[in-house]
N, C-alpha and C positions, 0 to 999 in steps of 0.2 A: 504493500500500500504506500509506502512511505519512497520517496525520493532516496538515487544510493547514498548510502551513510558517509560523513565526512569526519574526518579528523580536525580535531582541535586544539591551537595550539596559542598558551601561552605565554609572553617572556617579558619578565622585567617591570611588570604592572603593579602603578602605586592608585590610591586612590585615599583620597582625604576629604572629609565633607568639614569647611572651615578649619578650624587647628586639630582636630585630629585625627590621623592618620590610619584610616583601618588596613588598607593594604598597603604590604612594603615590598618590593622587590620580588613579585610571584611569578613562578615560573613552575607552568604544567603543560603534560603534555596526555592529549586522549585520543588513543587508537580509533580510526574509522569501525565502526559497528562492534564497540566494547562500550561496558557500562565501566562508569569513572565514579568513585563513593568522597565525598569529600567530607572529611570526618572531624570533627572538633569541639571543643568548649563552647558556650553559647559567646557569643562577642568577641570570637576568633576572626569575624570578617568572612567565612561560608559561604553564606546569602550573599552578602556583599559581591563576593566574585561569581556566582554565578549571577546577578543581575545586570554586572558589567558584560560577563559575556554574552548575554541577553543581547547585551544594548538598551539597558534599561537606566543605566548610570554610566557618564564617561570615566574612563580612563584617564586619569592627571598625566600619567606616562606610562610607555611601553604600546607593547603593541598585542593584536589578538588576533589569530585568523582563523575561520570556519572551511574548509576544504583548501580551496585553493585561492581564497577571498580574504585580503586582507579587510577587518570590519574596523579595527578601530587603531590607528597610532596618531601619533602629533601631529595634530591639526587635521583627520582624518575620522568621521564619526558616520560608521554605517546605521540607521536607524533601524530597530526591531524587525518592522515587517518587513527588511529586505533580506536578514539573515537567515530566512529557512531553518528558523530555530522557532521551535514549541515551548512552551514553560505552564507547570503542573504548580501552582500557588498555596503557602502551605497553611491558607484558611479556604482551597478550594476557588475563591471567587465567583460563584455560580450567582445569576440574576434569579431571584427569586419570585419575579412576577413574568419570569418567562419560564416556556415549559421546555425539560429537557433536549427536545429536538432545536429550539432557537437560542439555546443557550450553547447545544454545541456546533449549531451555525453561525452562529455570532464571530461576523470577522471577514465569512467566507464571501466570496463575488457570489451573484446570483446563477450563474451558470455553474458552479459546480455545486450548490444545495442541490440544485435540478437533477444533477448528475449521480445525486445518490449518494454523498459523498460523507453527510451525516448518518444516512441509515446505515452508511459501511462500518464508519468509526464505533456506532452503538454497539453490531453484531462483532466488530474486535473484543471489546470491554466485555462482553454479556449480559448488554441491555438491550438485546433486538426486543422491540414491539412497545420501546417505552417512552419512544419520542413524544407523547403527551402528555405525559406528567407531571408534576410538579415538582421542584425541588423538595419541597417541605415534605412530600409524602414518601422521599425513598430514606433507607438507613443509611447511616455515616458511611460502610463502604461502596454502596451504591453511587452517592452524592461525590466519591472520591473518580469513581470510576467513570463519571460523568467528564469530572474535570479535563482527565486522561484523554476522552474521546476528544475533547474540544482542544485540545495540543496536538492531537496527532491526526486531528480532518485537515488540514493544510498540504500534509501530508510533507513534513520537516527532515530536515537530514539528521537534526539536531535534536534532542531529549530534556530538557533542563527541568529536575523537579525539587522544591525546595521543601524538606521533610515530609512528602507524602502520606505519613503516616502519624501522626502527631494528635492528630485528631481524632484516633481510633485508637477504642479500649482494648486491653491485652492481647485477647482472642481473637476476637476480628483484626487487629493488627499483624498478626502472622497467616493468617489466611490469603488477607487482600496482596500482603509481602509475597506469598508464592506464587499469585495470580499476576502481581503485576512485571516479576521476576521472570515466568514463561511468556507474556505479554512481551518485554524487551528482548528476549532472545527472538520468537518470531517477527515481529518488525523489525532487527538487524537494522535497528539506528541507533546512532552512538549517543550515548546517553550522560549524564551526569546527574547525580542527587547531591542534596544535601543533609547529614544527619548528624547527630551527637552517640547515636547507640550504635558498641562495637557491631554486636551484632548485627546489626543492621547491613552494616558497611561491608562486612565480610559474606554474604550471604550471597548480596547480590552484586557484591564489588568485583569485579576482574581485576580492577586493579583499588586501589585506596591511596587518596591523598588525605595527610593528616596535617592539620593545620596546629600553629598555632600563634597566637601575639600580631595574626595578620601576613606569616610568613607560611609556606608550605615545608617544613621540615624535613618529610621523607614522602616519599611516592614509590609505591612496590606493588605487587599482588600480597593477596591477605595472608596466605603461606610464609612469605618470604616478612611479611612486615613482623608479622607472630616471634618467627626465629631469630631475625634479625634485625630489631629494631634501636634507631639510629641514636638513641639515648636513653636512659633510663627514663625520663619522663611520657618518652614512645611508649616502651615497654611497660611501661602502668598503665596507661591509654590506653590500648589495645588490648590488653585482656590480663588475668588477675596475673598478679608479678611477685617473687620475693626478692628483694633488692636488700643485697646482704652484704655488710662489709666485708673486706676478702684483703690477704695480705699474699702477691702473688709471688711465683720465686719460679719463673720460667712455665713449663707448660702444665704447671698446677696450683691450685690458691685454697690456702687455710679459710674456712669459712667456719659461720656457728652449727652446720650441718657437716663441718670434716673437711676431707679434703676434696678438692671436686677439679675433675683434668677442666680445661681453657680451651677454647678453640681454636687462639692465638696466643704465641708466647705473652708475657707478660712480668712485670717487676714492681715490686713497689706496692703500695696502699690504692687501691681499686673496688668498686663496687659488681657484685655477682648477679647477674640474673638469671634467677632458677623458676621456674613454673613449676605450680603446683603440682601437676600430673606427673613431676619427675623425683617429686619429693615420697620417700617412704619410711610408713612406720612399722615398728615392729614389738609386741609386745615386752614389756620389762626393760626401763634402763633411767634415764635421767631426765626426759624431757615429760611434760604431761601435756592433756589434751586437756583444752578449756573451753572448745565448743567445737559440734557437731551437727553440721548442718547436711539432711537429708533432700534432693531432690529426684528421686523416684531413680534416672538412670547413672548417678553416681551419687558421691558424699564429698563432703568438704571438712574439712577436720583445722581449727585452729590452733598451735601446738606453740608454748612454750621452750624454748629448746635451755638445756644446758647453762650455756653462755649467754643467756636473757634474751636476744631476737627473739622475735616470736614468729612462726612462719605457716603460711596455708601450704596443705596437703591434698591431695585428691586421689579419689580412686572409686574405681568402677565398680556398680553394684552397691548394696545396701552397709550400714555402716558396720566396721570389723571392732570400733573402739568408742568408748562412750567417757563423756566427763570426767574428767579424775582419774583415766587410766594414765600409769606410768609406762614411757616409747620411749623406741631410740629411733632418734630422726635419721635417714642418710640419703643419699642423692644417689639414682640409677639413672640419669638421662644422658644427654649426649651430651659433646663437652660445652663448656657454659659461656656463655660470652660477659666480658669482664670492661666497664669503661673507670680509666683510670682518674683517681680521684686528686682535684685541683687544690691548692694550697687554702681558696676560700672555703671549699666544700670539707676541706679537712678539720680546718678549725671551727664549725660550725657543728650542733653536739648530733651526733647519732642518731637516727631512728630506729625504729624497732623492729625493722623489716621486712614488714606487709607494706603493701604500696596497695592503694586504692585510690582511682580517681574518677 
């Protein structure tokens, strides 16, 4: 349905509204018919940059191009409806005194509503036959899926949606996520979201750009951002972290879980990042469990260790250890990646070595 998918690229983009500066120096890059997850804190500037690449807010500097179109550098401002770009708004924006069919008309020339081009976009979402209706009478992820049709009857190279799901409660929010997930893969247009939830990002990210302070920090696939992530503050970000002081001495580092191999040489006072999943406990020794949290297809175990860190654990299946049992912590995973620690971070006192953020 959609126009072929274009690549998007951007370098070096600042944008400030009066003195302050939400973006600084961005530079991303999105494969022609991949979805791009752009993932961050709230007031990271997210929104921000997908509305620039909208073309919905200029660019102060840099430039941005949709295929082979440059849309916006100095002195250069391509406007919205020229960019064969869609955008999925994340209060929806539906007119509520127009019924579903005119609202995902809204925009189009008259010759292609004639063409069918709204009853197509309905029967993509799974609203064939509901072009009369009124907003008020469909449920939240109907009202979402509306939005959807109405970005993608234009029929865009481009996908731009700013937390699509934000609006919808738990359940209905993982549902409409794997409808609108097999939705982007059959339309093979390149897509970008905006979220705050890893999850999210990783589900249906190809790739994930992680923002932060108004900068793009790392850009990887979810795989690679998991294992390899470009800072400890990534690696909290991205999904649960033990960030454990570590004193390295070549290709292994004393940590409050023992000794753990490195994946890179290393020397010196350093910080360890172990995921829970690689952490294990084993009945009887120094450490104790101080909470136990059951989620049906694994467990989360918070552990006191020895050395006072305290460090999340995981492990599949129902729980093996309950409150007040005494473990011994030790690390089975692959070797660990270790970022070495700065004279201010040094003298700055400890944490405890759960990282949540």
């Amino acid at each position: 349905m959609t126009t072929e998918p274009s690549a998007i690229e951007v370098r070096g983009v600042h944008k400030a509204f009066g003195r302050n500066a939400v973006l600084h120096d961005v530079d991303l890059d999105v494969r022609a018919g991949t979805v791009l997850a752009l993932l961050g804190p709230s007031g990271c500037g997210k929104t921000t940059l997908l509305r620039t690449i909208a073309g919905l807010e200029h660019a102060d500097a840099g430039t941005i191009s949709v295929g082979r179109h440059r849309v916006a550098a100095p002195g250069h401002h391509v406007p919205p409806e020229r960019r064969q770009v869609g955008m999925v708004f994340q209060d929806w924006a539906l007119f509520p005194h127009l019924d579903v069919g005119r609202n995902v008309g809204y925009g189009l020339p008259r010759r292609e509503r004639a063409a069918g081009r709204v009853e197509q976009a309905l029967e993509m979402v799974g609203l064939g036959g509901m072009a009369a209706r009124l907003p008020s009478t469909l449920s939240g992820g109907q009202q979402q899926r509306v939005a959807l049709a109405r970005a993608i009857a234009p029929q865009p190279s481009v996908l731009l949606l700013d937390e699509p799901f934000s609006n919808l409660d738990t359940t209905l929010r993982v549902q409409v996520r794997t409808e609108l997930h097999r939705l982007l893969v059959e339309l093979d247009v390149t897509s970008v979201f905006v979220t705050h939830d890893q999850e999210e990002a990783f589900v249906l990210g190809d790739q994930v750009a992680v923002m932060l302070d108004g900068r793009v920090v790392q850009q990887a696939s979810p795989a690679e951002l998991y294992a390899n992530p470009a800072s400890p503050w990534v690696a909290g970000f991205v999904g649960e972290a033990n960030l454990l002081a570590g004193s390295a001495g070549g290709a292994t580092a004393e940590t409050a879980v023992g000794r753990v191999p490195l994946e890179a040489g290393s020397t010196g006072a350093c910080t360890v990042l172990l995921r829970p999943e690689d952490i294990t406990l084993a009945l009887g020794g120094s450490g104790v469990v101080e909470l136990t949290e059951f989620y049906g297809h694994d467990t989360m175990y918070l552990v006191r260790t020895e050395a006072g860190p305290t460090v999340r654990a995981r492990s599949a299946g129902p729980p093996r250890h309950v409150r007040g049992d005494a473990v011994t912590v030790g690390y089975a995973g692959p070797p660990a990646r270790a970022y070495p620690v700065t004279a201010k971070e040094a003298a700055s006192p400890e944490g405890d070595g759960v990282t949540d953020v």
